[in-house]
Structures are given as C-alpha cells and as structure tokens.
N, C-alpha and C positions, 0 to 999 in steps of 0.2 A: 696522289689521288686526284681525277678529276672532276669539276662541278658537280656530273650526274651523280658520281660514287657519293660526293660529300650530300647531296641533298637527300640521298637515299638513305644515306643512314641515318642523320639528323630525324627524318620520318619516322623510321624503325626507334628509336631511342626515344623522339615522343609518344608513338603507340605504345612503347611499356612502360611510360613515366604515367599516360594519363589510367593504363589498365590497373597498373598499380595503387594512384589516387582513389580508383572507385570503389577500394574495399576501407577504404581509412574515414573510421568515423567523423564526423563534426567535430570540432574546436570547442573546448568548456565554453561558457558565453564571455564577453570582454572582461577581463578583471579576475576570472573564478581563479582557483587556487586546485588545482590537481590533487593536492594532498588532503584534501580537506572533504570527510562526508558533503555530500550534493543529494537535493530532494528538488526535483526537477516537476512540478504540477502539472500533470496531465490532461485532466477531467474535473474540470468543474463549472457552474453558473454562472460566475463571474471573474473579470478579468482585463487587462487593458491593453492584449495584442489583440489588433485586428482581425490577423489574418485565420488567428485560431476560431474554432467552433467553440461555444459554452452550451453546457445541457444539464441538467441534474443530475448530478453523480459524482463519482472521486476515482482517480488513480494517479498515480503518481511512479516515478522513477527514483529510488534510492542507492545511491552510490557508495558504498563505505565498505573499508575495510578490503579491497581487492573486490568484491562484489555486483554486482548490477540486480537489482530487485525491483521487480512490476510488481506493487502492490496497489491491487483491486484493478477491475478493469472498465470501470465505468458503465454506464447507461448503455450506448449504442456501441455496434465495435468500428462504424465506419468513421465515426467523430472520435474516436482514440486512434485508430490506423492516420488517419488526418491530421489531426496535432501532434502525434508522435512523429509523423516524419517533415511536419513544417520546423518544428523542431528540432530537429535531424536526430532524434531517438532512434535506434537500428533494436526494433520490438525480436529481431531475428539475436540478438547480442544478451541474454539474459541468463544469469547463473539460477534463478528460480524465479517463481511468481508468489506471493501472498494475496489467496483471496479469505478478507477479511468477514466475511456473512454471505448469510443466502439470498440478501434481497436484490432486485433485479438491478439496481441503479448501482450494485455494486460488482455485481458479476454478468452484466451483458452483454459487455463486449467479448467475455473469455470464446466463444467458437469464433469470430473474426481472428484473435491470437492465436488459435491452434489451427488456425488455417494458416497465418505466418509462419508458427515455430512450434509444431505438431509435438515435438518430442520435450518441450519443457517440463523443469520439473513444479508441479505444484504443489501447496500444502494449503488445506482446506480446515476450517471443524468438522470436527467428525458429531454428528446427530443420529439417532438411532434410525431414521429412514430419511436421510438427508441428500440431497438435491445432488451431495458431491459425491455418494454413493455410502455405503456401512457394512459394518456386518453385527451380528447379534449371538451372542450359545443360546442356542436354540430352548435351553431350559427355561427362557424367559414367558411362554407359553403354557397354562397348565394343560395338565392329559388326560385322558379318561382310557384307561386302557381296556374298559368293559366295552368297548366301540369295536363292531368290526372293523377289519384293517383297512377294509375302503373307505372308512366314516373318518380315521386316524391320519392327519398330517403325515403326508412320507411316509403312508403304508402302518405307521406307529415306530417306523426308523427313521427319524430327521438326523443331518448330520449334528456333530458337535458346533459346528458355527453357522450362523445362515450367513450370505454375503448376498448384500441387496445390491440395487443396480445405478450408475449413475448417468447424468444428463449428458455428461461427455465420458464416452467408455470408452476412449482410443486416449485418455487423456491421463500423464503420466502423474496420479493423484494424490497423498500422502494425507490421511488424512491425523488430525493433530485434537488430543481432548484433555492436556493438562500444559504445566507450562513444560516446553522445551529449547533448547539451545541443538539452533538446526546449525550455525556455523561458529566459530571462534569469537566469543562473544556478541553473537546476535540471536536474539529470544523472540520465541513467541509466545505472547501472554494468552491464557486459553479460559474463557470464563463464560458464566452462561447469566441471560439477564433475569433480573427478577424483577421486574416492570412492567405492569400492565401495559399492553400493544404488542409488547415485544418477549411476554415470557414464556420462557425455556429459550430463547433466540439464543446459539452458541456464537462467541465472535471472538477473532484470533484481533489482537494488537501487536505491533512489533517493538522489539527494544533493541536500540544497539549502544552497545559498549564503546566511549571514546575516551581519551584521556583526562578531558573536560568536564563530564560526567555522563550522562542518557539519554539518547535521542529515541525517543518515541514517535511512532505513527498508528494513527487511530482510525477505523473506517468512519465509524456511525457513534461509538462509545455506548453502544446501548446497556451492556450489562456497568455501567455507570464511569466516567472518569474516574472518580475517587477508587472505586475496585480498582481500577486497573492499574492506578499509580501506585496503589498499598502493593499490589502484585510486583509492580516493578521497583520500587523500592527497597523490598528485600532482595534483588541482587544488585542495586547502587540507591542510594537516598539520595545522591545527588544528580536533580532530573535537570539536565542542560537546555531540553528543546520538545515539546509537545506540538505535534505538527498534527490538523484533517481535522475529522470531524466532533463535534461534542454535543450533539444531537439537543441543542436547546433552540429549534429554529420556531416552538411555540412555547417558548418554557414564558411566567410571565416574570415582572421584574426582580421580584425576591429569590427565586431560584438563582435566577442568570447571580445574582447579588452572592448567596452562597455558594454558589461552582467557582464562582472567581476567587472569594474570601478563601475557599479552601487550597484553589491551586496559588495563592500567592503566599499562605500563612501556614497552612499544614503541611505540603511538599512543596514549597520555597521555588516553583519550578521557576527558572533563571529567564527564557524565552519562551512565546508562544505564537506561533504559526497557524490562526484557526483558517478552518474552510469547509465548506462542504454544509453540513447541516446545523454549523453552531446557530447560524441566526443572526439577523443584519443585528437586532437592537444588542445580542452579544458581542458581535465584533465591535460595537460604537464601546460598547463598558470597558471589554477588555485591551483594546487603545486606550483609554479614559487611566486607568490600572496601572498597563505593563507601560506607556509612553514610549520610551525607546526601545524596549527589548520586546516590543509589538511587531513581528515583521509580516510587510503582504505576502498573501498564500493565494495572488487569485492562479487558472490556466494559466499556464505559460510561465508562472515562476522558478526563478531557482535560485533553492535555499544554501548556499554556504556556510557551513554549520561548522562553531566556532565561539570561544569565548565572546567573538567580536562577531558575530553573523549577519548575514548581507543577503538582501533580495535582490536577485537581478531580474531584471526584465528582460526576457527573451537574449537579444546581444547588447543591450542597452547599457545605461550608466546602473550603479548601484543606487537602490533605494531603498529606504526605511532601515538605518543601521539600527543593529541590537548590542548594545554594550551589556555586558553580565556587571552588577555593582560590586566594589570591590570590597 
C-alpha cells in the first residue's frame, strides 16, 4: 500500500471513530460509581459552578435502576436546555419525565423539552381541571331535565366521561392520582395539600427502591414532608436519602425545629440532600443536625447515592461525604 492509500484510510477510520464518539454520552463526573443511583441537580438558585445559570426552581436528573428521569423541569426552559447540556445531560436520552405540580417554577421549562424530546413519556397529577389536562363522569354536574334540550348540556346527552384539555396536547401525558409503581421498584407518591396557599394543590413525590433503603425526591413538599414520608414508609421505613425541596423558605424557627426533629427521630431518615425551597435558615439547621450525612444539593450537583454518598461537583473532587451511622 502506498503513502496516499495509507493516509486515506487513516482519514476514513478517523471520520467513523469521531461519527461514532458523537452519539456517546458524557463520562459520570471524576470518581462516580456507575452502579450506583445518581441525582444530577439541574435547576436551582444556588450553586458553585460557574458556568451554569441559577433561577428559582428545581429539576434534577435521576439515574437508578436502568432508568434515566427528568424530574420537574424548572422555571425557564432555556436555563435547563443550558445546564443540561453544560453538563453534558442528553434531555433527548430519557426513559420518562416526573412533573411534580403545577406551579410554574416547576413545570416551565417542560415545552423547551418537548421541543427536544416530543415523544417522552410523562406522568403528571391528575386535578379535576388541571393544567396537565383531566377528565371527569359527567355525573359530577347536577341536571334539570325540565330544561329544553338547548338550555341542557350536550343536548341533555353528555358523554359518560368529560375529557378536559391540556397545556401541552401533543404531549405524551399520564396522568397519576393515587400512589403508583410506574417501574420495578420506583413509586410515585400522589397526595394533595391541606395547607393554606397551596390547598387542594395535588403533588407527585418520587421513591426508589435500593438495597440500602429509599431514595426520595421532592418538588416543593407542599402537601407536607411528614405525609409524604408516612406514604413512603409503608413501602420501605428505611428512608436512605430525601433529596429537593421542603417548602420552609419562610417557615419561622420552631417549624424548621419540628420538620427536622421529625425527619431525624420519627423516620430516622439516614441522608438529606435539601434544595430548592427548604430555606437558607433550614439548610444552616439541617447541617447543624445531619453534619456529615448533610450533603450539597446546589445546580450542577451530583448526588451518589449510597450507604456512603457523595456530592460531586460538576467533574470536580468529591464533597461533603454522608456516612449512614452504624
């Protein structure tokens, strides 16, 4: 073979080495463990990569189990498209999405993602005229059948089900109103608040199943942590890791005092991951509290979840280990 042959092909074997490279996701960050559930922080206020945007809101990447989940999608969709690919998240790469409520800091980004990845599957609350769409039996209505049949709903023939309409109607939506196991040990905890600001608010929480014990993820916690950990404790008591938000960002200091007291003495939760709407003067407590099983939840973190769990920073060294006491 001569020089020209040999450089020709050298050329050709690089153009399918590098065509190849272009579909192969990112590298875990320095240190992660492949095996091991991963919550990858998306969207949020605070945090200490640079390069990422911070905004009010929450979503996150959760890996376990064979799985990939976008749960919530944050404030804006162009600051999640942004830090998802500074972080080299491929938002086109996802076995479903959890959006956790209806408020907008938690589902605004979702039409920038289905501009990405149109065909994903969702799973929403279901509300009886909800944002994600619904439907209702029509009997929910009373009748007056003395009405001429132009004065009567549907003639005085409604169907058996109404089906209302949603904000994204090309959008592959499921929606969810009690608890359910969407995959091989992963739940979604489905509860509705009873809290002045937020009530009837319906909000999905996630749980997954590890050998360890329960990895939860929380949007906003509004129909209350404690609900939602009684919920997830009748299918494990032992809660491994409570990761997002815990909605005390005006709570004053005896609440924040009880939230903690309960998740450290009445479901013993082992690690705790806050962010999002707990609240600076919570996160100062529940450092104070958990000490080392406290780990950073700002953007750009990723959570290694594990008896022993680990925050990584972007590609960086590990910080803030969580040892479980033995």
């Amino acid at each position: 073979m001569n020089g020209k042959s040999i450089l020709v092909g050298m050329a050709s074997a690089l153009s399918i080495l590098l065509a190849g490279c272009a579909g192969i996701p990112r590298a875990p960050a320095a240190g992660a463990d492949p095996g091991k559930p991963v919550i990858t922080v998306l969207y949020d206020a605070f945090g200490q990569t640079p390069d990422l945007q911070k905004d009010w809101g929450y979503a996150a990447l959760v890996e376990a189990g064979g799985k990939r989940i976008l749960f919530d999608t944050g404030n804006d969709g162009a600051i999640l498209a942004h830090n998802a690919k500074t972080l080299g998240v491929d938002l086109t790469r996802l076995d479903f999405v959890v959006m956790s409520h209806r408020h907008g800091d938690h589902m605004g980004g979702l039409s920038r993602l289905l501009d990405i990845n149109p065909k994903v599957k969702i799973y929403a609350p279901k509300e009886g005229f909800g944002v994600y769409g619904a439907d209702l039996p029509s009997s929910f209505y009373r009748r007056d059948a003395s009405l001429p049949a132009t004065q009567q709903y549907y003639g005085g023939e409604p169907p058996d089900v109404m089906h209302f309409g949603s904000a994204w109607p090309q959008a592959d939506i499921t929606l969810i109103d009690r608890t359910t196991e969407i995959a091989p040990g992963m739940h979604l905890i489905a509860l509705v608040s009873d809290k002045p600001g937020t009530l009837e608010l319906r909000e999905l929480s996630l749980a997954i199943e590890t050998p360890d014990g329960i990895v939860v993820v929380v949007g906003c916690s509004h129909p209350g942590i404690d609900r939602i950990l009684q919920a997830v404790a009748a299918i494990d008591a032992r809660i491994l890791l409570v990761a997002g938000g815990l909605h005390l960002v005006v709570a004053k200091d005896p609440e924040i005092a009880s939230v903690i007291a309960m998740l450290r003495d009445t479901y013993r939760v082992s690690q705790i991951a806050p962010g999002h709407c707990t609240g600076e003067p919570t996160f100062t407590e529940l450092r104070k509290v958990f000490g080392e099983r406290y780990l950073y939840a700002g953007v750009g973190t990723r959570i290694e979840i594990g008896p022993t769990s680990r925050s990584l920073q972007g590609t960086g060294p590990p910080m803030q280990p969580a040892a479980v006491p033995g």
